[in-house]
N, C-alpha and C positions, 0 to 999 in steps of 0.2 A: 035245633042245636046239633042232632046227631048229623044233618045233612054236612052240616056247617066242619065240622069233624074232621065226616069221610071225607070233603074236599081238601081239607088240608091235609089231612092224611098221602088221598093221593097226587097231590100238589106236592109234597115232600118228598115220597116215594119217586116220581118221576125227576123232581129237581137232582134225586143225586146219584141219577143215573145217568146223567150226563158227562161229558170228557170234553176236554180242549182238545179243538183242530188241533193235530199235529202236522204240520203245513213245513216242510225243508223248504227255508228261504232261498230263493235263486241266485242271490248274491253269497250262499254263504259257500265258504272252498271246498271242493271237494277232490277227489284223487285227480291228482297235478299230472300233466301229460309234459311229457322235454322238450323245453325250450332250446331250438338248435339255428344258431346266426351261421351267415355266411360271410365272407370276408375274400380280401382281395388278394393271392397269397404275394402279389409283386409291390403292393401296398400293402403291409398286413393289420394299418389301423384304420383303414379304410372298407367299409361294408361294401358287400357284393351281391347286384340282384342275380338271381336263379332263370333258366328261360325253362319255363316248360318243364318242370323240376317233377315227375310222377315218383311217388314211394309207394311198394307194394311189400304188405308183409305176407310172413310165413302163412298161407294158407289161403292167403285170400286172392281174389280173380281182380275185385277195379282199385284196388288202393285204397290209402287214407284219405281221408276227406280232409285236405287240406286248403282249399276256400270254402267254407259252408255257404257262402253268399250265391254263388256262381250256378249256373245251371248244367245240368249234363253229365258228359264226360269231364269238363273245364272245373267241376268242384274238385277234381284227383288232381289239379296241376298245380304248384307256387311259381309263382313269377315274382316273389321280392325277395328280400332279404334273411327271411327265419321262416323258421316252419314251427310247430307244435307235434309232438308225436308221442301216441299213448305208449302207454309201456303195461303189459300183461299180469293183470292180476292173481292169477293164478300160476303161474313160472316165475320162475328165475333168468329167461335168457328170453332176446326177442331178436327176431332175425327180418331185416329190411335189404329188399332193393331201391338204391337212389336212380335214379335214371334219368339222365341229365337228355334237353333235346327230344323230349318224349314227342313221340307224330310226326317228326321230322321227314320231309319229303327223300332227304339225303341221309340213307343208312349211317354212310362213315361221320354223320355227327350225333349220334344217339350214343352215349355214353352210359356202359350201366355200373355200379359199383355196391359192392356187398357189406351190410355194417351186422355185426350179430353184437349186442348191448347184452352185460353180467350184472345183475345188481341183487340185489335183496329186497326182502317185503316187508312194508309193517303197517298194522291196522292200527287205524287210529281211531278211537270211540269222539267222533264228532258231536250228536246228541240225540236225545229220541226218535225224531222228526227224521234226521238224514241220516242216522245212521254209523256205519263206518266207512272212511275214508283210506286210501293206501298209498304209503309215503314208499318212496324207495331210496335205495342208496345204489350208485353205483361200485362195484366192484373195486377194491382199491389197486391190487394189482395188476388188472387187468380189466377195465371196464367195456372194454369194445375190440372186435376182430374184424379189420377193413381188408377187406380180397378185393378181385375184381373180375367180375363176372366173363371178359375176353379179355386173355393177357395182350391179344395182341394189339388192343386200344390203348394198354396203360390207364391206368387209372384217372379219372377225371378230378376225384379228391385227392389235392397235394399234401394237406397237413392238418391236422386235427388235435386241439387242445381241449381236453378237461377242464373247465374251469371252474367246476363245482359237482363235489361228488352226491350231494344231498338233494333230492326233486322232494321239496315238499310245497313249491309255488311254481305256477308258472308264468311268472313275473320274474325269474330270474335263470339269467342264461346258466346252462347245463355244457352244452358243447360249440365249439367255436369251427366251422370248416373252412379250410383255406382252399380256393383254386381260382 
């Protein structure tokens, strides 16, 4: 009887020492990265693919990985119509090179132009498992500073629309570039 006991005893004792996996589902959302479409600006309802489109940000030496699929140097390049691009959790401002024509055997068609993105941050308590997520807003007065890295190319971005100041998916377009 007393064996009978101790087992249950430490049969209890260990049952509720136990915890549920806490496992973040891979489907579930996490901090949204800016959806940014291209556009035709001589058609401007008409989408526009990118050749060779490399983005590099502040600090960094190969760019965003904007094919994950691709191997190489070729995951830094977009060749359609939108890109995904993270935006800095820890700051307030993020500052990209677009560079149109990236590897181009012909200097005068590599195009580079400068975008620095103003938003705000906010943490969002998603759940145990995954944590916090960060939403941003872009800036309302001024969410973006387009230069251009050699005046004497002109800029290869013609025109650019905000079309939504709020990145909390990235399922829905953020910014619109016309060239």
């Amino acid at each position: 009887m007393k064996k009978i006991i101790a087992f249950l005893l430490i049969l209890g004792f260990a049952s509720s020492s136990c915890e549920p996996d806490d496992i973040c589902d891979p489907a579930t959302p996490t901090t949204p990265r800016m959806l940014i479409k291209f556009y035709n600006f001589n058609i401007p309802s008409e989408q526009k693919n990118v050749d060779n489109l490399k983005v590099i940000g502040e600090g960094m030496t190969n760019g965003v990985v904007l094919s994950p699929t691709a191997i190489g140097d070729a995951k830094y390049l977009a060749n359609g119509n939108s890109i995904l691009l993270p935006l800095k959790t820890d700051a307030d401002v993020v500052k990209y090179k677009f560079i149109l024509n990236y590897g181009n055997k012909n200097p005068l068609l590599v195009n580079e132009d400068n975008f620095e993105f103003k938003y705000t941050r906010e943490n969002i308590y998603v759940s145990r498992a995954c944590g916090f997520k960060t939403v941003f807003n872009l800036d309302q007065s001024n969410p973006f500073i387009h230069t251009d890295s050699t005046p004497a190319d002109q800029k290869w971005v013609k025109y650019v629309i905000v079309e939504k100041n709020n990145i909390t998916s990235e399922n829905e377009t953020i910014i619109k570039i016309f060239f």
